[in-house]
C-alpha positions as CSV (number, residue, x, y, z in Angstrom):
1,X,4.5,22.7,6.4
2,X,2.5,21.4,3.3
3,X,3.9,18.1,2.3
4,X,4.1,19.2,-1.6
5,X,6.3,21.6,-0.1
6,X,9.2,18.5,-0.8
7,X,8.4,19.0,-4.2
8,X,8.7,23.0,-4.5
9,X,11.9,22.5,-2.6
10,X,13.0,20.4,-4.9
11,X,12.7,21.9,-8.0
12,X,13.7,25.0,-6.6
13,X,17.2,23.7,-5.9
14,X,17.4,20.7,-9.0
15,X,14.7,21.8,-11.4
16,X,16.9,20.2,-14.2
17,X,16.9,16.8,-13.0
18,X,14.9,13.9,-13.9
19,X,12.3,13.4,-11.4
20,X,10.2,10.4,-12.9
21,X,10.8,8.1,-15.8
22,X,8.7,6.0,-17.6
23,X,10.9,4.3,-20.6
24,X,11.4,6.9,-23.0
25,X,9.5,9.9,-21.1
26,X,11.5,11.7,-18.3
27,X,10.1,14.7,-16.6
28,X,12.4,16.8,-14.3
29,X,11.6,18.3,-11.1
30,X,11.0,21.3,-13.0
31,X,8.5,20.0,-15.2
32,X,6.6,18.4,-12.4
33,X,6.6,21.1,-10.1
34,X,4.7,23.3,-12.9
35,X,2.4,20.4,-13.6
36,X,1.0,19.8,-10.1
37,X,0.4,23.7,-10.1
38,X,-1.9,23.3,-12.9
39,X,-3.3,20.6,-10.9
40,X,-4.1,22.7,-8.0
41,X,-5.3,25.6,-10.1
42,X,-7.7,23.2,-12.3
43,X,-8.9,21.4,-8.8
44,X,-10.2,25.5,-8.1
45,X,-11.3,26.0,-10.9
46,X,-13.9,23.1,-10.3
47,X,-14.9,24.7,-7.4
48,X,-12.5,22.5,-4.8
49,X,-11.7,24.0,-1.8
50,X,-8.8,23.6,0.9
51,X,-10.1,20.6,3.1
52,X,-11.8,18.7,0.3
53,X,-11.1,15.3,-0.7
54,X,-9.9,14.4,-4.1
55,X,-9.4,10.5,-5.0
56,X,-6.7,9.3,-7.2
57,X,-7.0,6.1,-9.3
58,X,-4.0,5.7,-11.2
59,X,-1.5,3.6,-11.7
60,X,2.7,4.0,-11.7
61,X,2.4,6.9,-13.9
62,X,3.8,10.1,-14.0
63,X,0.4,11.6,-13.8
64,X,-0.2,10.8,-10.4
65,X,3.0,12.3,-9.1
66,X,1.2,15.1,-10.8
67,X,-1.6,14.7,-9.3
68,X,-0.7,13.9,-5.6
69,X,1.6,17.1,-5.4
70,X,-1.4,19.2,-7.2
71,X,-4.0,18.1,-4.4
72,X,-1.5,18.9,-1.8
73,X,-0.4,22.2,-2.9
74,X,-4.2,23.2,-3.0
75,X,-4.5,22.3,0.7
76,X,-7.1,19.2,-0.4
77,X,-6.4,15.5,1.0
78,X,-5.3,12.5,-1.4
79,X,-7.3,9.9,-0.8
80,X,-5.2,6.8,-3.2
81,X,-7.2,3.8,-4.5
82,X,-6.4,1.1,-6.5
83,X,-6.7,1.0,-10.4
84,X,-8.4,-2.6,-10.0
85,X,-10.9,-1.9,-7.8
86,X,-14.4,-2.5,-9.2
87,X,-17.6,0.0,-9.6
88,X,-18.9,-1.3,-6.2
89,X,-15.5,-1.2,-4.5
90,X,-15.1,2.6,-6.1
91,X,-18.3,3.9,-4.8
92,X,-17.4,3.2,-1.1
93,X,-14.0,4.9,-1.4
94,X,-15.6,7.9,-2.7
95,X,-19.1,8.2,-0.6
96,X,-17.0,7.4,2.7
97,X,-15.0,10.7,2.6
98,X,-16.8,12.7,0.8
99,X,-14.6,12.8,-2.1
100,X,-15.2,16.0,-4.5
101,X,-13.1,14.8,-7.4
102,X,-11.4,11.8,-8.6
103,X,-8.9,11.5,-11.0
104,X,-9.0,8.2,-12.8
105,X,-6.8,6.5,-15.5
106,X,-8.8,6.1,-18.6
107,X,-8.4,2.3,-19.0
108,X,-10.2,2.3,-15.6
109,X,-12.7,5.2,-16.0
110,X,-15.4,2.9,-16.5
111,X,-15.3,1.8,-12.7
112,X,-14.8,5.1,-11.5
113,X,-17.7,6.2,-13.8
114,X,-20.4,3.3,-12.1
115,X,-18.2,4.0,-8.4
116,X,-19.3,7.8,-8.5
117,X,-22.7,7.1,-10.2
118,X,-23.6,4.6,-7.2
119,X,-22.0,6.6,-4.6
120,X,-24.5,9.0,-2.1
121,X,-22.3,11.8,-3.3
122,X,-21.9,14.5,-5.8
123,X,-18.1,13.3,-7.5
124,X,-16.6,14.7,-10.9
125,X,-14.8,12.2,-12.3
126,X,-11.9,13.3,-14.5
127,X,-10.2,11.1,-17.0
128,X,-6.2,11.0,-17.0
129,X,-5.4,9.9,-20.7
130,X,-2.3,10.8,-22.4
131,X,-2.3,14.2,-24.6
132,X,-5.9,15.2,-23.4
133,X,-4.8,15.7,-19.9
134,X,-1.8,17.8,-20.8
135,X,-4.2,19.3,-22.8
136,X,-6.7,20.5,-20.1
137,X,-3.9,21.3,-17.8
138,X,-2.7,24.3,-20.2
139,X,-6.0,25.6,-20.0
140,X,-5.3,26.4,-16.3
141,X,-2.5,28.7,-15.4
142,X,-0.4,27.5,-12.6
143,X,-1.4,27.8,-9.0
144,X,1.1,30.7,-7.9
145,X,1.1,29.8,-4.0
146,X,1.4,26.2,-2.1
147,X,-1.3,26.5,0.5
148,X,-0.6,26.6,4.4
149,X,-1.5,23.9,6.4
150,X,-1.0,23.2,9.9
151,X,1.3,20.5,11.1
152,X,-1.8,18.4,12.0
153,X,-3.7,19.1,8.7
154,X,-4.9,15.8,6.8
155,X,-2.8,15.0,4.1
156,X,-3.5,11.6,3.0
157,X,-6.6,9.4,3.8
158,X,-5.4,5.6,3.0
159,X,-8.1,2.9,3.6
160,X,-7.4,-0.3,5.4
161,X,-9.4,-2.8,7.0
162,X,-9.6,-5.5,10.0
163,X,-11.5,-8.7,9.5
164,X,-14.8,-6.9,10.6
165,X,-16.9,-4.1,9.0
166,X,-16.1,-2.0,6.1
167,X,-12.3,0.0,5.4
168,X,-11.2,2.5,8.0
169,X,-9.9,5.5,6.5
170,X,-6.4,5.9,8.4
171,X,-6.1,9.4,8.4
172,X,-2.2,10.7,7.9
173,X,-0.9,14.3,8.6
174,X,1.4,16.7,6.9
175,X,4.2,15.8,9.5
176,X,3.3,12.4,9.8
177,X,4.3,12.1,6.6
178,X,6.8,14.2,6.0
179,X,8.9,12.9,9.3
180,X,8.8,9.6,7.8
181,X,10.4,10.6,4.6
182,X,13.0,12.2,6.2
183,X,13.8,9.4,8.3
184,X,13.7,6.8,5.9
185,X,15.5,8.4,3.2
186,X,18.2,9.8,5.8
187,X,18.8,6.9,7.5
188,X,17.4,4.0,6.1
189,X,18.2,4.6,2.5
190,X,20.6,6.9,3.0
191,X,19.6,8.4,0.0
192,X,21.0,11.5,-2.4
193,X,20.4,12.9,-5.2
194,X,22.5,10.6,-7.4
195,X,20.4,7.7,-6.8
196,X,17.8,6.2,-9.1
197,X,14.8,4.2,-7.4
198,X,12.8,1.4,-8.9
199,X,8.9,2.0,-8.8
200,X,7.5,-1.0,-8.7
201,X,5.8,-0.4,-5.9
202,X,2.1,0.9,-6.1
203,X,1.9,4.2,-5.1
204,X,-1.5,4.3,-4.1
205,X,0.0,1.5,-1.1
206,X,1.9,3.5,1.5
207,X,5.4,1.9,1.4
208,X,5.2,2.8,-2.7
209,X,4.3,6.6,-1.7
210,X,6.2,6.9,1.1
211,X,9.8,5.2,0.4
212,X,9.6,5.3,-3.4
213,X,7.8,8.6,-4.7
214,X,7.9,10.8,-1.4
215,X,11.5,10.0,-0.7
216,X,13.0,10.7,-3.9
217,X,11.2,13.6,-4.2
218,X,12.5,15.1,-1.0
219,X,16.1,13.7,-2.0
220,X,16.2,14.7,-5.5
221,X,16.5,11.5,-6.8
222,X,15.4,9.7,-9.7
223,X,12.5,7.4,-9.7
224,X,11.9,5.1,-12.7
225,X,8.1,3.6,-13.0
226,X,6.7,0.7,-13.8
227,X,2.9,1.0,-14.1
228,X,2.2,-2.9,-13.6
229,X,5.4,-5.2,-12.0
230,X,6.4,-7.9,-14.5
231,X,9.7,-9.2,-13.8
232,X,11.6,-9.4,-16.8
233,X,10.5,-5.8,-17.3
234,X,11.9,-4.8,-14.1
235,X,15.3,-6.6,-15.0
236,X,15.6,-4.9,-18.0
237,X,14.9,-1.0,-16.2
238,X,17.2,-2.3,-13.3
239,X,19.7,-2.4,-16.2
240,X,19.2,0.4,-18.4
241,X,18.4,2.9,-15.5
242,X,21.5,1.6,-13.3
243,X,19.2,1.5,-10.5
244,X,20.8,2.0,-7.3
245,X,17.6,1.3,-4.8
246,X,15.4,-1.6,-5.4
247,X,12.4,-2.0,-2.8
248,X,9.7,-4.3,-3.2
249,X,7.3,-7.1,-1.4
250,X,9.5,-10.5,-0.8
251,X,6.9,-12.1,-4.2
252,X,8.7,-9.2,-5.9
253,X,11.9,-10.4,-4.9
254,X,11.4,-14.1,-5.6
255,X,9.9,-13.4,-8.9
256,X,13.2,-11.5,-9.8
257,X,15.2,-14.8,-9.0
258,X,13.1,-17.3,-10.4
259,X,13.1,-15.3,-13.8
260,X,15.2,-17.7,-15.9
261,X,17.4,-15.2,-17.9
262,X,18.4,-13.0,-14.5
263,X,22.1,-13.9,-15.2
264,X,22.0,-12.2,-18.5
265,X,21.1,-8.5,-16.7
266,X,23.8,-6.4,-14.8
267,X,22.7,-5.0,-11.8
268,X,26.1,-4.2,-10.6
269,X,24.3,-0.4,-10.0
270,X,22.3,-1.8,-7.1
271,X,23.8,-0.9,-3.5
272,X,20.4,-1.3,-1.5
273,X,17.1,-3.8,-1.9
274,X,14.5,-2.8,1.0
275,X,11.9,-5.3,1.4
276,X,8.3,-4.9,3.6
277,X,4.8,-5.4,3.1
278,X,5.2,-9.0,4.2
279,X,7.7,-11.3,5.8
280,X,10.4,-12.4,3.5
281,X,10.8,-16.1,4.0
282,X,15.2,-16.4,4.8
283,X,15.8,-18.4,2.0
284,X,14.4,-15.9,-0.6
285,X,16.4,-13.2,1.0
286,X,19.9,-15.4,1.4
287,X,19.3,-16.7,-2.5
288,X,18.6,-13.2,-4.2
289,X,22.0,-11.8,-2.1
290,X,23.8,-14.3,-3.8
291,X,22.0,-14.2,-7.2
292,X,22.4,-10.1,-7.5
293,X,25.1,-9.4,-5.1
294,X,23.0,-6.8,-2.9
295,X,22.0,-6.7,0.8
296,X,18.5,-6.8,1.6
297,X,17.6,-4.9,4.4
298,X,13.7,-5.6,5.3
299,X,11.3,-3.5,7.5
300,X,8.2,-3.4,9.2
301,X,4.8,-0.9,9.3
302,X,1.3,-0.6,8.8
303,X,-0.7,2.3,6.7
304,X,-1.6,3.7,10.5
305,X,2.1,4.1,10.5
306,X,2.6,6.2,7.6
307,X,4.1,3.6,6.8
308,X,7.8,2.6,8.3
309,X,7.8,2.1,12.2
310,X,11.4,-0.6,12.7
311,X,13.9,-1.5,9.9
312,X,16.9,-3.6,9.8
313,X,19.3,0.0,9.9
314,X,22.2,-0.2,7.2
315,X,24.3,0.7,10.2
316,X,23.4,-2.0,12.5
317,X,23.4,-6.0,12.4
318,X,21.2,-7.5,10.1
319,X,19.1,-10.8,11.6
320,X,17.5,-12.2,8.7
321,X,14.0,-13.2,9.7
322,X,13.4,-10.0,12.1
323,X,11.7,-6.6,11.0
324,X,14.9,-4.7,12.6
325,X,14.1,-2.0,15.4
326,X,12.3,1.1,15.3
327,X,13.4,4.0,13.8
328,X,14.4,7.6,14.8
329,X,11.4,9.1,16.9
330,X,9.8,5.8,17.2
331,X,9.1,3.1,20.1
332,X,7.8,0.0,20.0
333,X,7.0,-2.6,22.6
334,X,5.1,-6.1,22.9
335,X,2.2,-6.5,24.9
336,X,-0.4,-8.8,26.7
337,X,-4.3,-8.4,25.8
338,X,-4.3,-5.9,29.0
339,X,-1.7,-3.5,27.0
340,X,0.5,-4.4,30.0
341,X,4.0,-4.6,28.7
342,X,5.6,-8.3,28.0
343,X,9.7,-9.4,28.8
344,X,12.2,-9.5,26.1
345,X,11.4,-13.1,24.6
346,X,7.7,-13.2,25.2
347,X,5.0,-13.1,22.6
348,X,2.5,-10.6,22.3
349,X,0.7,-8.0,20.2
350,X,3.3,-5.0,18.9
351,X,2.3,-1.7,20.1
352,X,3.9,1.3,18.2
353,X,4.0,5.1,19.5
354,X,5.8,7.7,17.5
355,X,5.4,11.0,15.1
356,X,4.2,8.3,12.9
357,X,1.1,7.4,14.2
358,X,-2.1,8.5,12.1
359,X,-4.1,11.0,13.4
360,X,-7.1,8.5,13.9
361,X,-10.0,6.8,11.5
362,X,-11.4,9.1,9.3
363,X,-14.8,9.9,11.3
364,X,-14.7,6.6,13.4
365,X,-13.8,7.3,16.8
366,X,-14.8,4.4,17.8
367,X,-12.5,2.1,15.7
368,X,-9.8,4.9,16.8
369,X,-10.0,4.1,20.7
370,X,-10.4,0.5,19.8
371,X,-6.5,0.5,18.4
372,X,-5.0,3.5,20.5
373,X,-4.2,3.0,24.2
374,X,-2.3,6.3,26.0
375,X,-0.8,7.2,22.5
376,X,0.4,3.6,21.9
377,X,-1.2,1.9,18.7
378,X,-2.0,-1.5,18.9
379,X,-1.1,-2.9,15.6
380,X,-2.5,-6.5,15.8
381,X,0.7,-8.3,14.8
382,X,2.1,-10.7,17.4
383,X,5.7,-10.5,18.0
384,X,8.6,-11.3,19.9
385,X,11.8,-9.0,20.8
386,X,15.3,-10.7,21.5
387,X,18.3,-9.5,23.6
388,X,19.6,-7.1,21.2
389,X,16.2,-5.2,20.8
390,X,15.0,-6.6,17.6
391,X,11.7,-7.2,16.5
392,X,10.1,-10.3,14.8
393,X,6.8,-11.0,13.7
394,X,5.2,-14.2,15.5
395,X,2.1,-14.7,13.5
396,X,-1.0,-11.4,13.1
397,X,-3.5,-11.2,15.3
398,X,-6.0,-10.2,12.6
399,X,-7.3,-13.0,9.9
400,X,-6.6,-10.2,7.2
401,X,-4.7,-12.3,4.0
402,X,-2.0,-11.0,2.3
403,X,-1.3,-11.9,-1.1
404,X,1.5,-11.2,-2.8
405,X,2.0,-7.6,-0.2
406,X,-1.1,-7.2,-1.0
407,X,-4.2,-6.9,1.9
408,X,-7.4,-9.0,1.5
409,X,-9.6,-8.6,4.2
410,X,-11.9,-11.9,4.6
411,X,-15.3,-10.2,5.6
412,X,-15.2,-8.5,2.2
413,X,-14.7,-11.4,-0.1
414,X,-17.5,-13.5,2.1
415,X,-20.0,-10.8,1.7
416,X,-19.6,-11.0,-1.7
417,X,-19.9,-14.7,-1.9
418,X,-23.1,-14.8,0.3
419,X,-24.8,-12.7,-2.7
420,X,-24.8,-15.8,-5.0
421,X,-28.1,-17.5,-4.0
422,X,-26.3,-21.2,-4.7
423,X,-24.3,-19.9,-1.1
424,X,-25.7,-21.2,2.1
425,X,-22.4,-20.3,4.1
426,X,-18.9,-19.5,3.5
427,X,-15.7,-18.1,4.8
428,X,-12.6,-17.3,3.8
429,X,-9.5,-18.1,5.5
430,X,-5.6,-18.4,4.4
431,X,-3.6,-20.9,2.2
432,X,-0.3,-21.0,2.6
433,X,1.4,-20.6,-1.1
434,X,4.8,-20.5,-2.2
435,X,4.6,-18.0,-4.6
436,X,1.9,-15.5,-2.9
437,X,3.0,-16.5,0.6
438,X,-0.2,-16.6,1.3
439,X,-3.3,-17.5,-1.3
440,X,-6.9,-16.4,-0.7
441,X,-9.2,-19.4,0.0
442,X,-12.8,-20.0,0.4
443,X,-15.0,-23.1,2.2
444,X,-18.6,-23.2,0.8
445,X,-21.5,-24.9,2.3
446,X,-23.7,-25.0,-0.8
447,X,-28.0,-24.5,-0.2
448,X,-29.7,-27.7,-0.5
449,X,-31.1,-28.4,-4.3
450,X,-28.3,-25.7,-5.8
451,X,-25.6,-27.3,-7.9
452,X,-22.5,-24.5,-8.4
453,X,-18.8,-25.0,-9.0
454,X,-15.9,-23.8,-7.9
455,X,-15.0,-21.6,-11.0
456,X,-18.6,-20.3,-10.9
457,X,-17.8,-19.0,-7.8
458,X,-14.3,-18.0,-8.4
459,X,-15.9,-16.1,-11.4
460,X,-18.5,-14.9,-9.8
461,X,-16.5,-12.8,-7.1
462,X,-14.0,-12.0,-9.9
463,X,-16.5,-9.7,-11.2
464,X,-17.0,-7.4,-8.7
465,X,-13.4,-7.2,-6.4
466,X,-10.2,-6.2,-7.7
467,X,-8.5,-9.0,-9.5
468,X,-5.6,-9.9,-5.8
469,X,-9.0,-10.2,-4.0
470,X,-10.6,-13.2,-5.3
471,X,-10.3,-16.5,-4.0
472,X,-8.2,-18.8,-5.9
473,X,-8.7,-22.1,-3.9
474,X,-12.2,-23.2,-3.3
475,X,-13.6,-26.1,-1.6
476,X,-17.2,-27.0,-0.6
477,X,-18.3,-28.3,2.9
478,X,-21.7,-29.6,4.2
479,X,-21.2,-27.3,7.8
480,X,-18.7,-25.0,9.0
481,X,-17.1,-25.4,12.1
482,X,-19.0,-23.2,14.6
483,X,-19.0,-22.0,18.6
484,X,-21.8,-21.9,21.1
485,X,-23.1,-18.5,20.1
486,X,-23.3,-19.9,16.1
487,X,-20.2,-17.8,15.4
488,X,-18.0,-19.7,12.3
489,X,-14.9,-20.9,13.8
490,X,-12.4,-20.0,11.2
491,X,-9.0,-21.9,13.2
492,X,-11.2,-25.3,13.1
493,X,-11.6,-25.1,9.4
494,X,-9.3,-27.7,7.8
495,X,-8.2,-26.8,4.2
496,X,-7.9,-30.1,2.2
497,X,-4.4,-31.3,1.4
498,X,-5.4,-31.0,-2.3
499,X,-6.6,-27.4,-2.1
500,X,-3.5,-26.6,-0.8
501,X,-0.9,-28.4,-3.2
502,X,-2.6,-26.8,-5.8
């Protein structure tokens, strides 16, 4: 069944209620439902057919609910990218599958303008401003019919990376998808129709699309937007909204508490905070129960997952620290570099194997088999599980960063870097921070006869990677630490105490 099918449910049975809200605009499921068929019949109109990609650059606005149904319905796959990423960045995501069409916010047309102008493909780029796209929406009547798809039809392609080569598109079906929303907002979130979710989250990440717009939009629910996360902002729609589900990234959550008029906000609403994207250190979580008066329950899953694989269940013990067990329909095990199964207590790399495993890399079968072994995906987080069958995360396999929830994938950054001519060598490793958990940092042999600084460089890179991506601590070395073969040895490169009180 068609994912947007959720939507036409929906409407169908509560077309009255508020689907989305965005301060003063609220559009009910109603409302939506008719949009994202306008959507569909526009994407024909262009000459789209079932199959297609179509990308979507936009941030926590109604308009991409609108536009994810509206791909969906016409049988097309969403292909979500982030509203920072930068011309070079955009041309990658749309070359690499192919997209037909992207949809991009108009304060960030200008990337998607140089992204499809560089990219080997033929991409229509359509702007998504207030008023002009209602505008060329009514020019389309609404697509009648949500077209058929087969269980094991692409719906989403979300791009994610290891520490090597370029993005893999993870490829995630109709039922993928929809199995995980039903899960999750069954029996994680236990969520109806009378609840009001926070979107904070990006939607174009996979825990914002999958627990926050997908979920409510299957339940019913109300989900109230924020297109960039500022804290005090957040407090204030908490509030006014009487939110009843918060979930966010654990810098979300100590952002929240370190705000310093929290105690002037009543969030007595709140019955449930879900927390993933990165581990949330135990004292964040213990201080922000006490601050707000709400459980946090905290979970654990990968894009390839679509997203949620193991959560701390509202029904079970909590441990504080662990990433719960798996949910309905899933298993998960640790294993040895062999894929040979490891004893309760031993550390080794989580495998996952479910009805929420991708379908594979978009056209790399090689990465594919690389990850999958018998239908078990090798997620390259270590981990440990105890006596009761819960899961915690050891340390990640990979070198991938991630800052603030969000990924930064070291190879990127460095190629980037090794394009200023002052660069001799570089690479890009982890800093442990407070606030981000972990900060994106950079050692940099300089060439002989080149004098650069560090907020050259830092600007530099700015320029052409979304703004997370950047490294924020630079240092400069005269070698970097390297094997036999001439391979950098990233474990033997010592960060400088000062680079990391910073």
């Amino acid at each position: 069944m068609n994912l947007a099918c959720m939507l036409t449910d929906t409407a169908g049975r509560h077309g009255d209620r508020t689907a989305l809200k965005l301060d003063d605009i609220e559009v009910t499921y109603a409302q939506l439902d008719e949009a994202s068929a306008r959507v569909a019949a526009l994407l024909a109109a262009k000459g789209a057919k079932p199959g297609d990609r179509v990308g979507i650059m936009l941030p926590n606005v109604p308009y991409f609910a609108v536009a994810y149904y509206g791909v969906l319905r016409a049988g097309m796959t969403v292909v979500p990218m982030n509203v920072l990423l930068k011309g070079r960045e955009v041309s990658f995501y749309l070359e690499d599958p192919e997209a037909k069409i992207v949809f991009a916010w108009h304060d960030f047309a200008e990337a998607a303008h140089e992204g499809a102008d560089k990219a080997d493909v033929d991409t229509e780029v359509i702007s998504v401003a207030p008023g002009e796209f209602e505008k060329l929406l009514g020019e389309h009547d609404p697509a009648a019919d949500v077209v058929d798809t087969a269980d094991d039809d692409t719906a989403v392609i979300l791009y994610t990376s290891g520490t090597t080569g370029k993005p893999k598109g993870a490829e995630l079906t109709h039922s993928n998808l929809r199995r995980n929303v039903e899960i999750a907002a069954a029996t994680l979130a236990e969520m109806t129709t009378g609840d009001t979710l926070l979107g904070a989250l990006p939607l174009f990440h996979s825990f914002g699309q999958t627990c926050s717009l997908n979920c409510s939009v299957y339940t019913g629910a109300t989900l109230s937007m924020i297109p960039r996360f500022e804290p005090g902002k957040a407090l204030e729609i908490l509030q006014r909204d009487k939110v009843t589900i918060f979930q966010g990234v654990p810098t979300m959550y100590g952002a929240l508490l370190d705000h310093p008029q929290k105690g002037d906000y009543d969030l007595s609403s709140l019955r449930l905070c879900m927390s993933g994207g990165a581990a949330m250190p135990g004292e964040v979580m213990r201080a922000f129960e006490e601050a707000f008066g709400c459980k946090v329950l905290e979970g654990y899953g990968l894009s390839e997952t679509s997203p949620v694989a193991s959560f701390n269940h509202p029904d079970k013990e909590r441990k504080v620290g662990s990433i719960g067990t798996p949910i309905e329909g899933v298993e998960m095990k640790v294993v040895d570099d062999d894929a040979n199964d490891l004893p309760q207590g031993e550390v080794g790399e989580i495998a996952i194997k479910g009805h929420n495993i991708m379908k594979g890399y978009w056209r790399r079968d090689d990465a594919t088999a690389e990850v999958m072994r018998e239908g078990w995906f090798l997620t390259g987080d270590m981990g440990r599980i105890d006596e009761d069958g819960y899961f915690f995360i050891v340390d990640r396999k990979k070198e991938m960063i991630i800052r603030g929830g969000y990924n930064v994938y070291p190879r990127e950054i460095e190629e980037v870097l090794y394009e200023h001519p002052a660069v001799r060598e570089c690479a890009v490793v982890s800093v442990p921070d407070e606030k981000m958990g972990e900060e994106v940092g950079a050692a940099v042999a300089v060439r002989e006869g080149e004098d650069v600084s560090e907020d050259d460089l830092r600007a530099y890179v700015k320029e052409q990677v979304a703004g997370y991506k950047y490294p924020r601590r630079i240092w400069f070395v005269d070698e970097l630490p390297k094997g036999p073969t001439g391979k950098i040895l990233k474990k033997e490169i010592e960060v400088p105490e000062a680079v990391q009180t910073l």
